[in-house]
C-alpha positions as CSV (number, residue, x, y, z in Angstrom):
1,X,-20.4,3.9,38.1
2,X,-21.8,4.1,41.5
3,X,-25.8,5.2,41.9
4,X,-26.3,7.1,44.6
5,X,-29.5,6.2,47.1
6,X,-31.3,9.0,45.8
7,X,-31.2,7.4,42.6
8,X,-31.8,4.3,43.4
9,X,-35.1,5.7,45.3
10,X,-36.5,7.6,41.7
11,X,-35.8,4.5,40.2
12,X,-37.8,2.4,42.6
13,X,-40.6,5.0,42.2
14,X,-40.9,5.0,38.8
15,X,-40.8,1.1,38.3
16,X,-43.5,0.8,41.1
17,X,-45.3,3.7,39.0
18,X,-45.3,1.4,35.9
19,X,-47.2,-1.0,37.3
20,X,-50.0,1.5,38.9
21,X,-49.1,2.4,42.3
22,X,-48.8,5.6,43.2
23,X,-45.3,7.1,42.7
24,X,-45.4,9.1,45.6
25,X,-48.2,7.6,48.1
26,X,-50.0,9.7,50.4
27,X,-49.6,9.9,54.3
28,X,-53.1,7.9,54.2
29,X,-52.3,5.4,52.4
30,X,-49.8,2.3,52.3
31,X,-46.5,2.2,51.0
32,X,-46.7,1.0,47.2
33,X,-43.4,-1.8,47.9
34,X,-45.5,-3.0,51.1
35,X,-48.6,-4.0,48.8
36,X,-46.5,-5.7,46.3
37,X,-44.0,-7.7,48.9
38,X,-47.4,-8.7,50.7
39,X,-49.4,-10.3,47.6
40,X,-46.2,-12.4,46.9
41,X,-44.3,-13.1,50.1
42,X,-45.9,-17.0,50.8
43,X,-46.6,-17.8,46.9
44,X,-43.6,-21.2,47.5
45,X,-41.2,-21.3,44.6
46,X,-41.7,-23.1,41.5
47,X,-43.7,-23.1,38.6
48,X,-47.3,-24.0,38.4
49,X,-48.8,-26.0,35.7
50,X,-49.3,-23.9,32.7
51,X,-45.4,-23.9,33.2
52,X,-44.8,-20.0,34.7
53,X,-44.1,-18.7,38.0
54,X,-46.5,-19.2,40.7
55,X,-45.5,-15.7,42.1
56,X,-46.2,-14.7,38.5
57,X,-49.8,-15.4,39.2
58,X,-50.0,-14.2,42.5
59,X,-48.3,-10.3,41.1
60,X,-50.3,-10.3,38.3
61,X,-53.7,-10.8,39.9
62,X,-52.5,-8.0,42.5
63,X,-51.6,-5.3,39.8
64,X,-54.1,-2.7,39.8
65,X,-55.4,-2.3,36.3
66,X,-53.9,1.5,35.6
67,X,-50.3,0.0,35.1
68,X,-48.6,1.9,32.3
69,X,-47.5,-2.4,31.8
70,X,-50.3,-4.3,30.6
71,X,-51.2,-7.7,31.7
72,X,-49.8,-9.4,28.4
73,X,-46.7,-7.5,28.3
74,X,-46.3,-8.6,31.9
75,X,-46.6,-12.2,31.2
76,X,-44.4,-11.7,27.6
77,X,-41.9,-10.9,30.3
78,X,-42.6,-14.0,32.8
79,X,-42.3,-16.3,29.2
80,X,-38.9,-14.7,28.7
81,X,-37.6,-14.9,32.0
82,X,-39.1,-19.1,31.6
83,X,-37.3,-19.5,28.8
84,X,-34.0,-17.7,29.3
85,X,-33.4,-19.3,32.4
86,X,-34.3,-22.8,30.7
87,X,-31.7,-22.0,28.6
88,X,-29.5,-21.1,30.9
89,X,-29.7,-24.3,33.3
90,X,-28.8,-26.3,30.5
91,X,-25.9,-28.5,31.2
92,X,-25.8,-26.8,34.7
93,X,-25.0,-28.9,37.8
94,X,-26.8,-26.6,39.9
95,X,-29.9,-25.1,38.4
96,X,-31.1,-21.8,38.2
97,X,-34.8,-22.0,40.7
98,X,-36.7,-20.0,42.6
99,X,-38.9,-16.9,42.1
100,X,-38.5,-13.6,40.0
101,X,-39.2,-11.4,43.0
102,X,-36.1,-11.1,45.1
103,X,-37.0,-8.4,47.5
């Protein structure tokens, strides 16, 4: 089943809606997907010590605090995505890395 760009654009409005941003900015104000690339996009790969993703940190700080996700649903997710790809890497020759964002 192919989604069409239109769809692909009312999904990407309604995700960035989830976490507060305006679905539909303004002509005044910044694009939504501009905000969220900036706050992440030199966070280096990895995690950090408490053992989840440093761009975890840096997206979660940047979220504005309307988000229809709350802050400790958001990090329930960051724990799963941890421990899935654990999971995953075991026995792997090349491991799973890097950050969740892939924008």
């Amino acid at each position: 089943m192919s989604e069409s760009f239109r769809d692909k654009l009312v999904l990407n409005a309604w995700l960035i809606g989830q976490f507060g941003y305006p679905a539909t900015p303004s002509a005044h104000t910044k694009l939504p997907i501009r905000e969220l690339t900036r706050c992440v996009e030199k966070i280096p790969e990895g995690l950090s010590e408490d053992g989840l993703h440093r761009y975890y940190h840096a997206f979660s700080a940047a979220l504005p605090a309307k988000g229809t996700v709350s802050q400790d649903e958001l990090k329930r997710y960051e724990e799963n995505i941890v421990t899935l790809t654990m999971r995953l890497n075991v026995g792997r020759a090349r491991p799973l890395r890097g950050n969740t964002f892939s924008g």
